[in-house]
C-alpha positions in Angstrom: 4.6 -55.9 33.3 3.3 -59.8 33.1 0.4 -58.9 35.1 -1.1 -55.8 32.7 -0.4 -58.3 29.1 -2.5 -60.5 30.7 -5.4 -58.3 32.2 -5.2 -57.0 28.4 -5.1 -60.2 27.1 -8.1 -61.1 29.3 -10.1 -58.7 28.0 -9.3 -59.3 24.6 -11.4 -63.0 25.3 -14.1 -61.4 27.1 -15.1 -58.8 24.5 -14.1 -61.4 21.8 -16.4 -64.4 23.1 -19.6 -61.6 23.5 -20.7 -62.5 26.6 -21.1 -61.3 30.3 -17.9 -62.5 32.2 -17.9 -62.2 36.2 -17.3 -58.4 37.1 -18.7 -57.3 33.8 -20.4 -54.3 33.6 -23.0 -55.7 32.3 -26.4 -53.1 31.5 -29.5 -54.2 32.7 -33.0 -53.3 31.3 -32.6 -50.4 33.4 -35.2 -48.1 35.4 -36.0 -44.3 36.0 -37.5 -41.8 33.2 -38.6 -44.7 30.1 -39.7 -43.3 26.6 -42.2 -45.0 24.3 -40.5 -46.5 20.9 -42.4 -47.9 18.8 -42.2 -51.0 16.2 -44.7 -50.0 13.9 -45.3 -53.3 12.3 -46.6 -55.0 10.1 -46.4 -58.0 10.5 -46.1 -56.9 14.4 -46.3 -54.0 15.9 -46.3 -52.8 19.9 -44.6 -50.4 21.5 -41.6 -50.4 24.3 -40.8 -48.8 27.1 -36.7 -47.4 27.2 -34.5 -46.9 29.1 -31.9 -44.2 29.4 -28.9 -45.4 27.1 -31.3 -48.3 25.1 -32.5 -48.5 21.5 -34.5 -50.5 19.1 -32.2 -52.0 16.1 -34.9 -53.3 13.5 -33.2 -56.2 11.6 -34.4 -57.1 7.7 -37.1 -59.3 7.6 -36.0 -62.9 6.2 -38.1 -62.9 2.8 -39.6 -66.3 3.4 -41.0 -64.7 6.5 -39.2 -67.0 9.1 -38.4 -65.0 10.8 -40.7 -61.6 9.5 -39.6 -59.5 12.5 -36.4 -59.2 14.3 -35.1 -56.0 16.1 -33.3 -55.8 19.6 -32.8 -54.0 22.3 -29.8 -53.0 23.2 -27.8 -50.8 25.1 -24.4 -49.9 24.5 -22.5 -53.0 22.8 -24.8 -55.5 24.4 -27.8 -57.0 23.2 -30.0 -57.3 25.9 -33.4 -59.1 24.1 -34.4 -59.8 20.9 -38.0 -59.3 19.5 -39.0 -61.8 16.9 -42.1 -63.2 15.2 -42.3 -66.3 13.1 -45.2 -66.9 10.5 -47.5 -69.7 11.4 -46.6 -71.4 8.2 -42.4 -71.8 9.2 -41.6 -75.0 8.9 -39.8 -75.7 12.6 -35.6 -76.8 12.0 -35.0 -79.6 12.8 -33.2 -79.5 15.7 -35.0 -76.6 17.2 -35.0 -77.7 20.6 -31.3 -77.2 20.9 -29.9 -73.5 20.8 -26.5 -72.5 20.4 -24.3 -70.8 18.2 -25.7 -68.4 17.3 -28.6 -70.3 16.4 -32.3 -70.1 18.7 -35.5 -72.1 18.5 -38.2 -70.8 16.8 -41.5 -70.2 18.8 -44.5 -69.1 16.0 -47.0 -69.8 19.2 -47.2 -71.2 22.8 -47.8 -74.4 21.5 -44.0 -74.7 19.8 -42.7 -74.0 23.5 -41.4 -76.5 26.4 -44.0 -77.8 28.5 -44.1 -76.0 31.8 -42.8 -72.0 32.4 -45.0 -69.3 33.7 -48.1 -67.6 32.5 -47.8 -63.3 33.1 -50.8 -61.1 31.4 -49.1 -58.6 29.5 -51.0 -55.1 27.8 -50.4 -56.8 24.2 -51.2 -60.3 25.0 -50.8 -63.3 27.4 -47.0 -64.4 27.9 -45.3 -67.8 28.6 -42.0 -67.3 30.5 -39.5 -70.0 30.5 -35.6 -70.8 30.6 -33.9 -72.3 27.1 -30.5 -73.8 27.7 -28.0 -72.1 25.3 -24.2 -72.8 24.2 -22.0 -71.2 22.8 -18.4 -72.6 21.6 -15.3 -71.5 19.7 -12.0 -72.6 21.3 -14.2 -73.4 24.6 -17.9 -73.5 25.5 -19.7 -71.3 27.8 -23.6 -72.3 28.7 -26.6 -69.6 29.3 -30.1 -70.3 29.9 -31.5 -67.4 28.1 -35.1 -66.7 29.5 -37.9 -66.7 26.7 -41.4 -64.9 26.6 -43.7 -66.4 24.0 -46.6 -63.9 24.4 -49.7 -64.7 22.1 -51.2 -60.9 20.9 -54.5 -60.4 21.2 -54.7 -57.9 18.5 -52.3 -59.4 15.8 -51.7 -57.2 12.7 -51.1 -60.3 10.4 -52.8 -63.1 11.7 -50.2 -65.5 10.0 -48.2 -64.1 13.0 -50.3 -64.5 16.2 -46.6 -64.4 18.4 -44.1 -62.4 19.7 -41.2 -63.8 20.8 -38.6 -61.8 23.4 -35.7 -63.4 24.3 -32.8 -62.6 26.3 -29.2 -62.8 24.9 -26.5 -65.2 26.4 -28.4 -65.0 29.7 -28.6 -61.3 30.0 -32.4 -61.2 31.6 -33.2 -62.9 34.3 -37.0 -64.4 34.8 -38.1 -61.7 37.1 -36.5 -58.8 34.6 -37.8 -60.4 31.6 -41.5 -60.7 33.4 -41.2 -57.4 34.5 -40.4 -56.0 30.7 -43.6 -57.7 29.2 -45.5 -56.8 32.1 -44.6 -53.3 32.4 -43.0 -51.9 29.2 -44.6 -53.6 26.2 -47.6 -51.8 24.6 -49.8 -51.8 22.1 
């Protein structure tokens, strides 16, 4: 009896906390049949490739524009990446080199990321890959390193958003998968 209140109990801080705890079955980006979905824009627009069991959740646009595109991919309960793009004229917080909480450093190009990651061509643009430490703490703190595409479009829509931003959630995407989903599944 002990043993099943706490498994139960267990589970209840695993699927409270959000993350991927060891043993979770946790999706990946997936392979086999994709199908095109499409973010129409403005003030971005591409197209990506799905998965069985995935979908695009659009977010509202903040109306100062910072961020003026949001939506994620996700499939079941778990956010696997989040597509954002940040106007050229967002003022950076403050802190913006230190994620956590819920809160994530803003990218509007390249230039606003680390020095150092991985240059990948991609069919919308050219993408820097990179690791971002990430925290996240309620009654105890768990650490990710989220992995970051910043990919500058060649074709922007709005030019006052020259970036798209993917990044993976609480660690979810590995480097090679993340390369793999701007290289392969993003399109204009």
């Amino acid at each position: 009896m002990k043993r099943g209140v706490l498994a139960v109990c267990a589970v209840l801080v695993v699927a409270g906390c959000g993350g991927f705890a060891d043993g979770d079955d946790k999706p990946s980006l997936g392979e086999g049949p994709l199908t095109a979905s499409a973010v129409p824009g403005p003030p971005v627009a591409f197209q990506v490739r799905l998965a069985k069991g995935q979908r695009l959740d659009p977010q509202p646009a903040d109306p100062a524009g910072c961020p003026g595109l949001r939506t994620y991919l996700a499939s079941g309960r778990y956010t696997l990446v989040t597509f954002e793009a940040f106007a050229a004229s967002c003022q950076l917080p403050r802190d913006n080199d230190r994620s956590g909480n819920g809160r994530h450093a803003w990218y509007r190009s390249a230039a606003d990321a680390p020095a150092g990651g991985t240059k990948v061509a991609t069919p919308i643009g050219e993408a820097l890959i990179f690791g971002s430490g990430y925290y996240e703490c309620t009654n105890s703190c768990r650490n990710y390193t989220d992995t970051v595409a910043v990919i500058t479009l060649d074709k922007p829509v709005d030019s006052a958003y020259a970036a798209l931003v993917v990044r993976s959630d609480k660690g979810s995407v590995s480097l090679e998968e993340m390369t793999a989903l701007v290289r392969d599944r993003l399109g204009a």
